[in-house]
py3Dmol code that shows the C-alpha trace and the ligand (Angstrom):
import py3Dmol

protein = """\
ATOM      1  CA  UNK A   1      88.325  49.377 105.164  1.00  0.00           C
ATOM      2  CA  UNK A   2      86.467  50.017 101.903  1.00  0.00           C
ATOM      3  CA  UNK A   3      86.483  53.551 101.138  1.00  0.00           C
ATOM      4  CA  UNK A   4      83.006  54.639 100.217  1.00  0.00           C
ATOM      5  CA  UNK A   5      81.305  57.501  97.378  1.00  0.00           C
ATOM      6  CA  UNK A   6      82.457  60.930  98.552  1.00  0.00           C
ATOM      7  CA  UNK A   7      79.916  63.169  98.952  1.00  0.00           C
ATOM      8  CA  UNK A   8      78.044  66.189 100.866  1.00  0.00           C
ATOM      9  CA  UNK A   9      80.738  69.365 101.677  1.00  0.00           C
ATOM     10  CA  UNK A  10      83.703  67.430 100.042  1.00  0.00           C
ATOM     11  CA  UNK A  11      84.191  67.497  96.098  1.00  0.00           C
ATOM     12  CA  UNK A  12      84.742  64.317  94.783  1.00  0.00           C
ATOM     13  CA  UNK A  13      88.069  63.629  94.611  1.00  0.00           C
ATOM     14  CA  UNK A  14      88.361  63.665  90.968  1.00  0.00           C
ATOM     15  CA  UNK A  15      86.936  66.977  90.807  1.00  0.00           C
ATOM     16  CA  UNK A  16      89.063  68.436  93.605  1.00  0.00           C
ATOM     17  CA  UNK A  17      92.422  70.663  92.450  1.00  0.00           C
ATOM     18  CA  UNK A  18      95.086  67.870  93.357  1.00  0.00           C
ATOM     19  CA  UNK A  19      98.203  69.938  93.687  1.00  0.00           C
ATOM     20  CA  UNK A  20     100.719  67.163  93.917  1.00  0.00           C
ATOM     21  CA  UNK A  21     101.214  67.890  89.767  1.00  0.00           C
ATOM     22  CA  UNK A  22     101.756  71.110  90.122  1.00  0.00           C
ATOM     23  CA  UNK A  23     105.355  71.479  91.634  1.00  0.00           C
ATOM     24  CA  UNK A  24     106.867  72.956  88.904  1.00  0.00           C
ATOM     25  CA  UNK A  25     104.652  75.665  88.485  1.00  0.00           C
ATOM     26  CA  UNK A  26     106.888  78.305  90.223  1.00  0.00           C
ATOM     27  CA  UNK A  27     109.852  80.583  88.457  1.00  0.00           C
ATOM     28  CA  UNK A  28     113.162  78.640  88.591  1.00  0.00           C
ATOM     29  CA  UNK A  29     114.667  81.651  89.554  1.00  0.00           C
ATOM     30  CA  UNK A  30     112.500  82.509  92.115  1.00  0.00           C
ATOM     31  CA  UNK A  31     114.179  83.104  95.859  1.00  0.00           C
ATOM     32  CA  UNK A  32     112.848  82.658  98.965  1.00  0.00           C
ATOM     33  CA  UNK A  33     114.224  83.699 102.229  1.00  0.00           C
ATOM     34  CA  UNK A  34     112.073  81.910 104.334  1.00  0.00           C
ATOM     35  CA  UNK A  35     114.304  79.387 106.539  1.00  0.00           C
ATOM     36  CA  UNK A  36     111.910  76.551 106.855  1.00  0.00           C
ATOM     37  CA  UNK A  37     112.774  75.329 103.285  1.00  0.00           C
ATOM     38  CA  UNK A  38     112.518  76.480 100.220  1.00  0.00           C
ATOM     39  CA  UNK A  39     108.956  74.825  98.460  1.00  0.00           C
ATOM     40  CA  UNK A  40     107.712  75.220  95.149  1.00  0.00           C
ATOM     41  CA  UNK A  41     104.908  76.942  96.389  1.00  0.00           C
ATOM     42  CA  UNK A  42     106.776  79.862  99.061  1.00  0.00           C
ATOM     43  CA  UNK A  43     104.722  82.968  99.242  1.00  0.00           C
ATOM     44  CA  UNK A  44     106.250  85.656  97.323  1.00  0.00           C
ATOM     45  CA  UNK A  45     108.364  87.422  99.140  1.00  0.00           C
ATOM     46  CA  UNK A  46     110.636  90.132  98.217  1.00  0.00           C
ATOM     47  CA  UNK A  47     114.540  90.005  99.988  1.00  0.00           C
ATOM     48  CA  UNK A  48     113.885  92.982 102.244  1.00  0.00           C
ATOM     49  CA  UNK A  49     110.713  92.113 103.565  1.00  0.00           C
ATOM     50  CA  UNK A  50     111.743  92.534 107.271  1.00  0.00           C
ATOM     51  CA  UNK A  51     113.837  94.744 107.101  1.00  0.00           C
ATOM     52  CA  UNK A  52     111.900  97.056 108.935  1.00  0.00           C
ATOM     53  CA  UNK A  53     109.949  96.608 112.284  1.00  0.00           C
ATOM     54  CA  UNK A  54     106.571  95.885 113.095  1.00  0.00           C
ATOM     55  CA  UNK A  55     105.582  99.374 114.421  1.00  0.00           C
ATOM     56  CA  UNK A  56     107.445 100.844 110.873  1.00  0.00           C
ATOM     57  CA  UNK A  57     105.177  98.975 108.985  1.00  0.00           C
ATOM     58  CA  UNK A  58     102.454  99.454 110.766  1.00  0.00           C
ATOM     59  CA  UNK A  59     103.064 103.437 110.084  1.00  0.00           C
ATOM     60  CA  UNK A  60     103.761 103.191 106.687  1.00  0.00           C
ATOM     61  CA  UNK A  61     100.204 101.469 105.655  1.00  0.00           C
ATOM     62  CA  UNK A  62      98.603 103.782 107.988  1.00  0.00           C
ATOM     63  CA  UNK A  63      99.525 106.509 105.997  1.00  0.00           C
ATOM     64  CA  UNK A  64      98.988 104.912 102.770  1.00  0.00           C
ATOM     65  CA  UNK A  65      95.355 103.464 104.192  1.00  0.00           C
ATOM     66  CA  UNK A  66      94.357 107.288 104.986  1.00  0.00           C
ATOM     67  CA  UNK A  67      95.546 108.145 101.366  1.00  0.00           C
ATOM     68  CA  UNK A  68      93.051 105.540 100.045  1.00  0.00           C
ATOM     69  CA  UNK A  69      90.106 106.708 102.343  1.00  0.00           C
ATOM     70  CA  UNK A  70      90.608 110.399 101.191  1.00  0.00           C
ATOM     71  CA  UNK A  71      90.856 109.780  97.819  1.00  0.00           C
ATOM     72  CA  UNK A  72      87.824 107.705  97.734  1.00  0.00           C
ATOM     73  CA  UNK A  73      86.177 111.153  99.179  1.00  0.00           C
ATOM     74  CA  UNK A  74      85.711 109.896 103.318  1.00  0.00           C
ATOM     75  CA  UNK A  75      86.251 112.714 105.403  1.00  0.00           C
ATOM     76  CA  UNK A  76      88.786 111.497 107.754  1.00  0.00           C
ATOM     77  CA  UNK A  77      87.744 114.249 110.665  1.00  0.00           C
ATOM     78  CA  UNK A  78      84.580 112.374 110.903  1.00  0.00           C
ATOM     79  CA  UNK A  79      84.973 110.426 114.761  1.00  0.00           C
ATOM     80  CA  UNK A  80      84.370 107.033 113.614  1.00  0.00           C
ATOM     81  CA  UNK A  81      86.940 107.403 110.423  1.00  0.00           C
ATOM     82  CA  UNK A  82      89.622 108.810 111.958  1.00  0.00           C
ATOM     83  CA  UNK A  83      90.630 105.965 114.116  1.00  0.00           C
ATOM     84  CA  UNK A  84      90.286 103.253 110.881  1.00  0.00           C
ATOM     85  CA  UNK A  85      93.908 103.936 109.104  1.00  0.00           C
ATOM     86  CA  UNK A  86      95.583 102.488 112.490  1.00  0.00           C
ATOM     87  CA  UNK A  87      92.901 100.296 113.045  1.00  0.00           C
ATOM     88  CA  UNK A  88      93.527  98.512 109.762  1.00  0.00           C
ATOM     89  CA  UNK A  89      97.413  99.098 109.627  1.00  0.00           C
ATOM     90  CA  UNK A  90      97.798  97.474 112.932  1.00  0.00           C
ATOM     91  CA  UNK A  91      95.391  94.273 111.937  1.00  0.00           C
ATOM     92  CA  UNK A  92      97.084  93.751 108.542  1.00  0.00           C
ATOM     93  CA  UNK A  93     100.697  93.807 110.272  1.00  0.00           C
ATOM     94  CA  UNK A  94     100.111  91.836 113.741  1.00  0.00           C
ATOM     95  CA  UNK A  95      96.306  89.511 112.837  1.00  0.00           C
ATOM     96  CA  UNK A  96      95.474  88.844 109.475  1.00  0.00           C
ATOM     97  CA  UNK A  97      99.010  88.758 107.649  1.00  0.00           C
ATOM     98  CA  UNK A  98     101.302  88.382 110.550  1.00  0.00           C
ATOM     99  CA  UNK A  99     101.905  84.994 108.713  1.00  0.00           C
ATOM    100  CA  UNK A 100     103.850  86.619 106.424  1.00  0.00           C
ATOM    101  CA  UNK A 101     106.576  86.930 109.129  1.00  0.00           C
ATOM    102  CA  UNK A 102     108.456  83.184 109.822  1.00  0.00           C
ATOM    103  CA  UNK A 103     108.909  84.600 113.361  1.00  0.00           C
ATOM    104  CA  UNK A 104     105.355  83.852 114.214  1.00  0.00           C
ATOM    105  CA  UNK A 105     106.026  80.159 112.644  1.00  0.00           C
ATOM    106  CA  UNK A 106     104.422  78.021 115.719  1.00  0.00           C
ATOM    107  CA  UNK A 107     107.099  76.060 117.606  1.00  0.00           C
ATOM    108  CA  UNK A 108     105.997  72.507 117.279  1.00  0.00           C
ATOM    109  CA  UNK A 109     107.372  70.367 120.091  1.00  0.00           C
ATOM    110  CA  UNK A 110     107.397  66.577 119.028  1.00  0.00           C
ATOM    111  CA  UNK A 111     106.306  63.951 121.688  1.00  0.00           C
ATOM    112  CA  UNK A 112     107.185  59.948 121.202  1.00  0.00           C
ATOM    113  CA  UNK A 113     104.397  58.065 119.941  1.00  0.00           C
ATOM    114  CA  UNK A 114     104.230  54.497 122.117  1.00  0.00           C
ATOM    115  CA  UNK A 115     100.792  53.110 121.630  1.00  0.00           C
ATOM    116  CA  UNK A 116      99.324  54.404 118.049  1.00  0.00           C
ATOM    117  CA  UNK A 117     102.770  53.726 116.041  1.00  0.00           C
ATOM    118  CA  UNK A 118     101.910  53.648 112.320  1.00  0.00           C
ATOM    119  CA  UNK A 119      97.971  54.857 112.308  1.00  0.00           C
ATOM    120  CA  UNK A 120      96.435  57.499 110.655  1.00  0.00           C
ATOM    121  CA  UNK A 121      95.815  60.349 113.004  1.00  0.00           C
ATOM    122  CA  UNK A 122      93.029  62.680 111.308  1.00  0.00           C
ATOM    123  CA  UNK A 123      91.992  66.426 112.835  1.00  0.00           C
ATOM    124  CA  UNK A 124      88.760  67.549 110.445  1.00  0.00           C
ATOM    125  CA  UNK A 125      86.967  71.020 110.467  1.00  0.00           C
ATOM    126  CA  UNK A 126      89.760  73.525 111.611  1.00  0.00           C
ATOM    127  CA  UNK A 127      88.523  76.520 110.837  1.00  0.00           C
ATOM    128  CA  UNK A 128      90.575  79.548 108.974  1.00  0.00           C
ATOM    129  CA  UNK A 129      90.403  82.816 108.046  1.00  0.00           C
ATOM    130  CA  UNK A 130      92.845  83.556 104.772  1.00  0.00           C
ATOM    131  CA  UNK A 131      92.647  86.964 102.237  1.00  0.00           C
ATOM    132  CA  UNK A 132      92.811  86.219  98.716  1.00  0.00           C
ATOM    133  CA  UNK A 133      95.520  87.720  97.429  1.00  0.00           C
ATOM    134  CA  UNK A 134      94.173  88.631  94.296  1.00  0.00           C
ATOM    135  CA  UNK A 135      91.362  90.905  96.027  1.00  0.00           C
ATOM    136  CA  UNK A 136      92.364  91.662  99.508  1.00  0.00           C
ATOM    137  CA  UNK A 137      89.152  90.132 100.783  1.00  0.00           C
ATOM    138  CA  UNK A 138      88.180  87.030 103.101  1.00  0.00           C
ATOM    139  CA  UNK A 139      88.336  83.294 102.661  1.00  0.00           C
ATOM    140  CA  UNK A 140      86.773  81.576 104.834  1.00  0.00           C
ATOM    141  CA  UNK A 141      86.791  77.828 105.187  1.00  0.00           C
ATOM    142  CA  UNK A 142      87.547  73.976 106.503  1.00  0.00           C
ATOM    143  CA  UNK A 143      91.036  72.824 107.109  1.00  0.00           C
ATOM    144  CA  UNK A 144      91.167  68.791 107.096  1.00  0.00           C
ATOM    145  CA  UNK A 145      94.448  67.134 108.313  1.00  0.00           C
ATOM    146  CA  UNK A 146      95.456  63.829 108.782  1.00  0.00           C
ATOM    147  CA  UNK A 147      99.415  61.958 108.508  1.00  0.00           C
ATOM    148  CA  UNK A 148     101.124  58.875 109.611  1.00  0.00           C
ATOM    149  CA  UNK A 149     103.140  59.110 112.867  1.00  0.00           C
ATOM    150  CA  UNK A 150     106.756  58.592 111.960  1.00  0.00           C
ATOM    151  CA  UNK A 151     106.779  57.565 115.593  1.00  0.00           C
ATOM    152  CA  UNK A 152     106.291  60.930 116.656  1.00  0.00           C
ATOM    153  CA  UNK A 153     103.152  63.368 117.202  1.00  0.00           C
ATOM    154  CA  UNK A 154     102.547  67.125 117.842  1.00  0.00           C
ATOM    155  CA  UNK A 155      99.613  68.576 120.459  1.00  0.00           C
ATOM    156  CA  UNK A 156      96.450  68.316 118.533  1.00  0.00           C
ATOM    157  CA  UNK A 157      96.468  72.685 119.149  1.00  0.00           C
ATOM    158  CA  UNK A 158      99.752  72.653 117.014  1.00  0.00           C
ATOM    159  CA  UNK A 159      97.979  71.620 114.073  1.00  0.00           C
ATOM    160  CA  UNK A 160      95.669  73.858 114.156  1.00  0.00           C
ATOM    161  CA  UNK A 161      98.022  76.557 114.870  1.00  0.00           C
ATOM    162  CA  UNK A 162     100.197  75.720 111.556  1.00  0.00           C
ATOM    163  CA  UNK A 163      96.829  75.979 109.772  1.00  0.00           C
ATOM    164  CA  UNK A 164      96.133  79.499 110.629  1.00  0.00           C
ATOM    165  CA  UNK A 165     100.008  80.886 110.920  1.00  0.00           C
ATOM    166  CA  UNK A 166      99.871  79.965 106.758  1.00  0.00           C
ATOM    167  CA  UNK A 167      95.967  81.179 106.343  1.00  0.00           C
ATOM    168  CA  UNK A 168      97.064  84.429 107.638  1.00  0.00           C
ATOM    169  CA  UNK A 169      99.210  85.578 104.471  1.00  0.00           C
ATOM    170  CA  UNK A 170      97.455  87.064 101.445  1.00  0.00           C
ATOM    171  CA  UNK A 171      97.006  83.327  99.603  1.00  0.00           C
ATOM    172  CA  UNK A 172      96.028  81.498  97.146  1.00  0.00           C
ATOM    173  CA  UNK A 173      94.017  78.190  97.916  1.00  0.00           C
ATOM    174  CA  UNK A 174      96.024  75.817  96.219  1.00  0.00           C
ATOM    175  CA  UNK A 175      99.489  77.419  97.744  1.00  0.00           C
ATOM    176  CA  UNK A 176      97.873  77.628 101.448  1.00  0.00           C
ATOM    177  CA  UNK A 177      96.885  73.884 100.814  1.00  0.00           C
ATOM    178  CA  UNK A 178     100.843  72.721 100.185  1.00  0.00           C
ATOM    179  CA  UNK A 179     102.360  74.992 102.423  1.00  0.00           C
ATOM    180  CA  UNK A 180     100.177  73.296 105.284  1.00  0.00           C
ATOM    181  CA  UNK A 181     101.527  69.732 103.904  1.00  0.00           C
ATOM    182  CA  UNK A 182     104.753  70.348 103.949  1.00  0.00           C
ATOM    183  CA  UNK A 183     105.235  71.537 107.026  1.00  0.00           C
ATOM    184  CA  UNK A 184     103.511  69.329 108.398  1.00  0.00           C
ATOM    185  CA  UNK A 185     105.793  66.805 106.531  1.00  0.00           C
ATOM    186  CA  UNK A 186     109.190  69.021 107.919  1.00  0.00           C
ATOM    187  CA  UNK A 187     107.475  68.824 111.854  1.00  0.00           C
ATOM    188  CA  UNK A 188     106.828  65.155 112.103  1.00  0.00           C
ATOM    189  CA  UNK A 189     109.560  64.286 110.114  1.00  0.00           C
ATOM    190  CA  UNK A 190     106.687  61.961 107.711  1.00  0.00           C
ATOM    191  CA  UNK A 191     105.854  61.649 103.911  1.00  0.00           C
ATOM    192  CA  UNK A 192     102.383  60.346 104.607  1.00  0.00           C
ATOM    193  CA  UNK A 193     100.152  63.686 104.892  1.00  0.00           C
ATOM    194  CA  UNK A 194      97.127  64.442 103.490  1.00  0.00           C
ATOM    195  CA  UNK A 195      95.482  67.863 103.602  1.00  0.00           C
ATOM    196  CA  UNK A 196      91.961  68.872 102.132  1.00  0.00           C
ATOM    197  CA  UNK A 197      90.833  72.552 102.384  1.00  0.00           C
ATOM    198  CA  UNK A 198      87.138  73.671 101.590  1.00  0.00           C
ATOM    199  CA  UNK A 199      86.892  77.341 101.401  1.00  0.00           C
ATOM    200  CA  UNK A 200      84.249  79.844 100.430  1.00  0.00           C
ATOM    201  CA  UNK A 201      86.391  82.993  98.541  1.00  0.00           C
ATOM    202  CA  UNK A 202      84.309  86.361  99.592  1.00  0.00           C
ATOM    203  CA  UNK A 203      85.649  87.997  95.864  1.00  0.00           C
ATOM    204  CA  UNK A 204      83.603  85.522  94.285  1.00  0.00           C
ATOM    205  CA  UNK A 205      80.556  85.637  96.838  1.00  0.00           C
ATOM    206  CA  UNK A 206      80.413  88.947  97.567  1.00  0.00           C
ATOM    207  CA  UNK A 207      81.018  90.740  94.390  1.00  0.00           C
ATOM    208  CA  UNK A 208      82.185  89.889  90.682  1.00  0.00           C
ATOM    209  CA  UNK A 209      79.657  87.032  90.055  1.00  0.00           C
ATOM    210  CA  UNK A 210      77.991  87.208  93.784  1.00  0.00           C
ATOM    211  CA  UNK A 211      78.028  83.435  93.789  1.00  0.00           C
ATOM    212  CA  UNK A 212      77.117  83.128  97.670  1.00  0.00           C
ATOM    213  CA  UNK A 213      76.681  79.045  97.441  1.00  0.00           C
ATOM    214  CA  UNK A 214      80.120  77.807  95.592  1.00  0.00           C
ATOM    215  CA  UNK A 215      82.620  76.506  97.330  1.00  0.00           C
ATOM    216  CA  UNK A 216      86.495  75.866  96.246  1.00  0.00           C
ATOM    217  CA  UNK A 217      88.386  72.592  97.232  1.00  0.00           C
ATOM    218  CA  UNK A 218      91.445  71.404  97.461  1.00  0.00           C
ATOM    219  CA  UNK A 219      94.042  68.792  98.492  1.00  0.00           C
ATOM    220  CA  UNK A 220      97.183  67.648  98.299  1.00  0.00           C
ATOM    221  CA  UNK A 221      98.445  64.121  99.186  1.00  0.00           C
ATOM    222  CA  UNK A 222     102.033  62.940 100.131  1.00  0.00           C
ATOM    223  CA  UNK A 223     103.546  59.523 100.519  1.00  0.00           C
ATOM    224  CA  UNK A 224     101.243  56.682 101.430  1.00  0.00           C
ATOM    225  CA  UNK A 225      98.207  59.373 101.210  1.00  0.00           C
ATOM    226  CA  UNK A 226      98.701  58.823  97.491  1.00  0.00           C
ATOM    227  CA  UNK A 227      97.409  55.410  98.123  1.00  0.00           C
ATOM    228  CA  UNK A 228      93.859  54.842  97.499  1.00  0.00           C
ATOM    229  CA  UNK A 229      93.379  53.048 101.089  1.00  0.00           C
ATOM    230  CA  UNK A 230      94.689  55.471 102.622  1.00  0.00           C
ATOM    231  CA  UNK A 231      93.132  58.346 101.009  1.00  0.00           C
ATOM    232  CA  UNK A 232      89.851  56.784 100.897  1.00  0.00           C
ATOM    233  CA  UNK A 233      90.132  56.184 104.727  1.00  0.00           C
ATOM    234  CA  UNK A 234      90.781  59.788 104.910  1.00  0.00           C
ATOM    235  CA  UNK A 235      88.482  61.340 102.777  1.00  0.00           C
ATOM    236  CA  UNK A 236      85.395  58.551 104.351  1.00  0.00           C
ATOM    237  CA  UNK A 237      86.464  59.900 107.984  1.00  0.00           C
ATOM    238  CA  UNK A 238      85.782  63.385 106.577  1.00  0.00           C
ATOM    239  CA  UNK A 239      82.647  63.071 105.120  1.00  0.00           C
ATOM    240  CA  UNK A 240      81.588  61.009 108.550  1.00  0.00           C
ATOM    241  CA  UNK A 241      79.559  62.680 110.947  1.00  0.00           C
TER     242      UNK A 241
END
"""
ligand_1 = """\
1
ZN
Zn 89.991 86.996 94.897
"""
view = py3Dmol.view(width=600, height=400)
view.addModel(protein, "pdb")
view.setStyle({"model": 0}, {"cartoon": {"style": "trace"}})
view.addModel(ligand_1, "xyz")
view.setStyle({"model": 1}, {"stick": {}})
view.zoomTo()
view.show()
């Protein structure tokens, strides 16, 4: 198969942030004590960072979040305020960054692969919610996934799953976009995966420049995705309808 001009919601692929250069880009020194392997591109994490509970965390940014409120002059009596400091502490810790904590890490059971050995296997438009971690506001965008059965797969739901346990972790694109590949890579026990994110970044939409129509993309490409077949097969099935 001939792979054909990119185009529409995918940025060529020449414009695209290819990450697979950028492996060196982290401190040598840096430590990370998540136990799914150590990447060049772990979140960073500091050595005590569950070392308290859920519920203690959950506290502590409650009373920090009604410090924040006051001081920006809310009156916290008020009926609909006074709920918002738990609200939000309870969201941060257990929804939108309980990716943060590798016990939520989605247990991925493998099944044997007897009649598609060796094809591409491609799962487009997976939606995710991330917070940029440079802002504390939304991303919102695309996931595209596709790898090379080592002989083995994972339920289609899994993939998805892995997607949004990494999206929900104050991120950057280009981190979220390798830390999906790889463990996808450590799960199916392949090289070949390719991953393609397409994100709209609410700090650059909604304030700052108030861009509302720019979109960021990404990708990075492992083992025989490096190929031009079979990234172009890839990147064609994506743009398909
Ligand atoms: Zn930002």
């Amino acid at each position: 198969m001939k792979p054909k001009e990119i185009s529409l919601n995918i940025p060529p692929i020449e414009n695209m942030m290819d990450l697979n250069n950028m492996e060196n880009r982290r401190e040598p020194d840096h430590e990370s004590d998540e136990d799914h392997g150590v990447t060049s591109f772990d979140t960073p994490l500091r050595s005590d960072a569950f070392s308290i509970s859920d519920e203690e965390k959950i506290k502590k940014i409650e009373y920090h979040f009604r410090e924040i409120m006051t001081t920006l002059g809310l009156d916290l009596t008020d009926d609909s305020l006074r709920g918002t400091p738990k609200r939000v502490a309870k969201m941060y810790v257990k929804e939108v960054f309980s990716g943060l904590n590798p016990k939520n890490l989605p247990v991925a059971r493998l099944f044997e692969n007897k009649f598609q050995y060796d094809q591409m296997l491609v799962e487009k438009d997976i939606t995710f919610y991330s917070h940029c971690e440079h802002h504390f506001v939304p991303i919102i965008g695309k996931a595209h996934v596709a790898y090379i059965s080592s002989g083995k797969v994972i339920g289609l739901s899994k993939i998805n799953r892995i997607v949004q346990y990494f999206a929900k972790r104050p991120q950057v694109q280009e981190r979220l976009t390798v830390q999906i590949a790889k463990e996808l890579q450590r799960v199916l026990k392949t090289e070949d995966v390719g991953v393609v994110l397409d994100a709209t970044h609410l700090c650059v939409s909604s304030r700052g420049v108030g861009d509302t129509n720019s979109k960021t993309g990404t990708a990075h490409f492992t083992g025989r995705f490096k190929e031009g077949h079979y990234k172009g097969e890839f990147l064609n099935y994506i743009n398909s309808k």
